[in-house]
N, C-alpha and C positions, 0 to 999 in steps of 0.2 A: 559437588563433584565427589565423587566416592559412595555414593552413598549405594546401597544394594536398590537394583532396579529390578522389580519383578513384570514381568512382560503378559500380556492375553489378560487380563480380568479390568473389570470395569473399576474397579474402586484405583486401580494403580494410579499412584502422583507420581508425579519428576520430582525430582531436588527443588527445594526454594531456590529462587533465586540467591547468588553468594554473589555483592560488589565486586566488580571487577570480571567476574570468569563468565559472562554470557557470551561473550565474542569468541573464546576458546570452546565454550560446551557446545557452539551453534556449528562452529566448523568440524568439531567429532561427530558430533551427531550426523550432521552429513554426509560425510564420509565414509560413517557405517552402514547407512541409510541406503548410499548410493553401492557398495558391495554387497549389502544382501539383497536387492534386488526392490527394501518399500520403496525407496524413489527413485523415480525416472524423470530428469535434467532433460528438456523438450533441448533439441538441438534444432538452433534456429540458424539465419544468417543474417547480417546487420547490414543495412543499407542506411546511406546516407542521402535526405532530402532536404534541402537548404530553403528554408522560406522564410522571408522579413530578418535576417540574418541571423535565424535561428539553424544550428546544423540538428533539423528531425531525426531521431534514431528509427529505422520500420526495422524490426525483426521479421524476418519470412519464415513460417518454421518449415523444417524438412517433414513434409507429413508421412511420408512413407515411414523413417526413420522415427518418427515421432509414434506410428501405431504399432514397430516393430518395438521397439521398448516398451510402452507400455502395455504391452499383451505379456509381455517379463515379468511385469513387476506383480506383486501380492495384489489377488484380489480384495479389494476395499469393501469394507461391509455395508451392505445395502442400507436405507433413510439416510442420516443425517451422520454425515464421518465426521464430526467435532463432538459427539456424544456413545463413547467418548472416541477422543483421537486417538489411530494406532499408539501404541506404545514406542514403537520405534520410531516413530517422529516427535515424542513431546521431548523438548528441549529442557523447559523449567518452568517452576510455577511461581509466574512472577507477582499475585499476589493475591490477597483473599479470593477475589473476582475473574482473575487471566493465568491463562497458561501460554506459552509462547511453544507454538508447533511446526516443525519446516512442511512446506509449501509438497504434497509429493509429485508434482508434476513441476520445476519450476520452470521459468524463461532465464529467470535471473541470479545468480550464485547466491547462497545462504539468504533464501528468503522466507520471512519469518511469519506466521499467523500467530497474531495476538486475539485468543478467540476465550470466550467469558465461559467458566467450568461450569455454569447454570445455563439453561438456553435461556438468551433472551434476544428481542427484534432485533434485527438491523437493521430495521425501518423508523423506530424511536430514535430522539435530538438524543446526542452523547453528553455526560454530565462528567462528573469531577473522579469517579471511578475508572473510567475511561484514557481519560488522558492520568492519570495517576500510572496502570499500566506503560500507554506508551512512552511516557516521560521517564521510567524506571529502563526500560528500555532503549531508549534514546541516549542517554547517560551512559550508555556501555557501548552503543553502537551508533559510531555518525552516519546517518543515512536519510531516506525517506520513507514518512510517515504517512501512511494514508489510508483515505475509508472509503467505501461506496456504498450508498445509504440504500441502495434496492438495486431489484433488476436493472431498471431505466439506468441506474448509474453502473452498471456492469459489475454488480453482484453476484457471484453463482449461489450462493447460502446463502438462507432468511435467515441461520444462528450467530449471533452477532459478533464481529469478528473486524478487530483495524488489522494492517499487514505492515511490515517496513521490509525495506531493502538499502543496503551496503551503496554508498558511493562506491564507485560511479555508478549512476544509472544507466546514460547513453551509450557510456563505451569510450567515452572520450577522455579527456583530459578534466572538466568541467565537472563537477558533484551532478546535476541536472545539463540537458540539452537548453534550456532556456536560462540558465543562469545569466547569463551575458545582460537579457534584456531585464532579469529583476536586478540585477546589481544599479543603485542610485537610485530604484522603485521600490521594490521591497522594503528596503531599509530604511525610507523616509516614511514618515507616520503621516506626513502631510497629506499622501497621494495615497489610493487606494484600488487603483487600476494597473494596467498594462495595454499599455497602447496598442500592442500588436492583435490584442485580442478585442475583438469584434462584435462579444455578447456578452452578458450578465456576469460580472464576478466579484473579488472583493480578494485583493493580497494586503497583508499588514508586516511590519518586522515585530520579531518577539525580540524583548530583551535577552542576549548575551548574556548576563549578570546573572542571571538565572543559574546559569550553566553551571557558576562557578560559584554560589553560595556555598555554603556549609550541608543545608539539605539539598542538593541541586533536584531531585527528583520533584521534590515536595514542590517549589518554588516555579520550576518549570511547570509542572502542572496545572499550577495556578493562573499561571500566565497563559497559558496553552487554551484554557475553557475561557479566561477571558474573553483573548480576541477573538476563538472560535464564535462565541454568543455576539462578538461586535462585527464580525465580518457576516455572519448570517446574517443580521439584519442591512447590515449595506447592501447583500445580495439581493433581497427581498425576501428570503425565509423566515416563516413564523417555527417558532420552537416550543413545542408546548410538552411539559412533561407527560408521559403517558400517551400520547399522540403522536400515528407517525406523521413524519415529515415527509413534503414534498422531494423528489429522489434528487440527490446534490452530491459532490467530491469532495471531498476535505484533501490538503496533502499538509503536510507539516514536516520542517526541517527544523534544526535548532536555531536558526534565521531566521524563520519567515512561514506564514502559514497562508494558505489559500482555498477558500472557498466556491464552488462553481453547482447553480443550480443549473438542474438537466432535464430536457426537454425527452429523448429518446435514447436507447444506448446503443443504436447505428447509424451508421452513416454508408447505404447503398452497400452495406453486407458486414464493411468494416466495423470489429465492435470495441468501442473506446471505453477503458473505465480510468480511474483516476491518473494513472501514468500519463496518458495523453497528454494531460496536462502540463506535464512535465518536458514535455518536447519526445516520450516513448511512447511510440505503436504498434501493435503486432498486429499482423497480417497471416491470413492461412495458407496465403499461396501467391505465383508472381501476378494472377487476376487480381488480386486484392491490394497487390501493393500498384498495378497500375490505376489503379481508381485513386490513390493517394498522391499518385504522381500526376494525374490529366488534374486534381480539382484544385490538388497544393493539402497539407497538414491543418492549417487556417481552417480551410473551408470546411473538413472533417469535421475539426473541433466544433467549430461555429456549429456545422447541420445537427451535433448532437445535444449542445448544449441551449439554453432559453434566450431568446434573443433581450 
């Protein structure tokens, strides 16, 4: 922080990452972002859908309101916007490999793209670069961590890119809408399911101690590709370097990580990417949130993910 930021040219970098200040640079940056008009905060409304006693978050966005801001905002440069990202969204460059850049359209207050300063798939298994990133990241900001490996898993960019967002997710009181039913799952190494869920997946707990080691970044990280490689194969995914992977969700909290491979990325219009899983779903309109409500959240998830 401080450092001279030069704006419009390809070669610009953010600040390195400085311990401690990514949670202060990510709320400035936003907040400048949101006055000059790069980003436009989708203004949605939250509803609440209670199923297996999970309280569902459906955001419904306001689409009127939603096209009247962004016809506001800076037109974004045509191919690929992480090559490079506005300058007015990169946050920091959190390390040889990531830059952390806020979201310009978001759902959810200060949410972050962790997107690789080289293009590479988002369809290749993640390795130790990866979560090295969001573990550096995590460290500074407790929230959720997560990926979507392609379209199917509700990708918009092939440039490879994790995202995290700030508890609360739902809106509630609760870090996640499903925390309730991973609390006594999650955290036992024994079990590697969730009952409530009805098709393919694979939750583990990460060691805590991690967090709080001397390197916690390092340490976390280590742990993070662990279970990631142990939970993919519980799910049934093959991970081959160089090879994409079948389309699947990752989410990752400093608790607990979750794996889900994926069959399609709708559900009769609805389109679910990794939040879902978390008990968050966004909807385009009150049609979309009634198709959530006649089948139930469950059955969402279920019709997108592999049985």
């Amino acid at each position: 922080m401080g450092a001279v930021e030069t704006h419009g040219e390809r070669g610009y970098e953010p600040p390195a990452l400085v311990p401690g200040e990514l949670w202060a640079r990510t709320r400035e940056r936003a907040r400048r972002a949101v006055e000059t008009g790069v980003m436009v905060p989708l203004e949605t409304r939250a509803e609440v859908v209670q199923e297996a006693g999970v309280p569902f978050s459906v955001r419904v966005v306001s689409t009127l309101r939603a096209k009247e801001g962004a016809g506001g905002a800076r037109e974004p440069e045509r191919g690929n916007p992480f090559l490079p990202p506005d300058p007015d969204l990169r946050v920091a460059t959190v390390s040889p490999t990531y830059a952390a850049v806020l979201n310009r359209f978001p759902v959810l207050r200060y949410h972050l793209l962790l997107v690789t300063r080289e293009y590479e798939e988002q369809s290749l298994p993640l390795a130790g670069a990866d979560f090295d990133a969001l573990a550096r990241c995590l460290v500074e900001i407790d929230g959720l961590g997560f990926f979507n490996s392609g379209p199917e898993a509700g990708a918009s960019q092939p440039h490879r890119h994790l995202q995290l967002v700030p508890f609360p997710v739902g809106g509630g009181p609760a870090p996640t809408p499903i925390e309730r039913v991973l609390t006594g799952v999650a955290l036992d190494p024994s079990r590697a399911t969730l009952p409530i869920f009805p098709f393919r997946h694979a939750v583990a707990p990460l060691p805590e101690t991690a967090w709080r080691a001397d390197d916690p970044a390092a340490r976390a990280a280590q742990a993070m590709e662990l279970a990631y490689r142990a939970l993919a194969r519980r799910a049934g995914l093959t991970l081959t370097p160089g090879e994409a992977t079948a389309p699947y969700n990752l989410l990752a909290t400093r608790r607990w990580m979750m794996v889900v491979p994926r069959a399609r990325e709708r559900f009769e219009g609805v389109s679910v990417n990794a939040l879902g899983f978390a008990g968050s779903l966004l909807v385009r309109d009150r049609e979309q949130l009634a198709v959530v409500r006649r089948h139930g959240p469950l059955a969402v998830l279920r019709g997108v993910a592999q049985e």
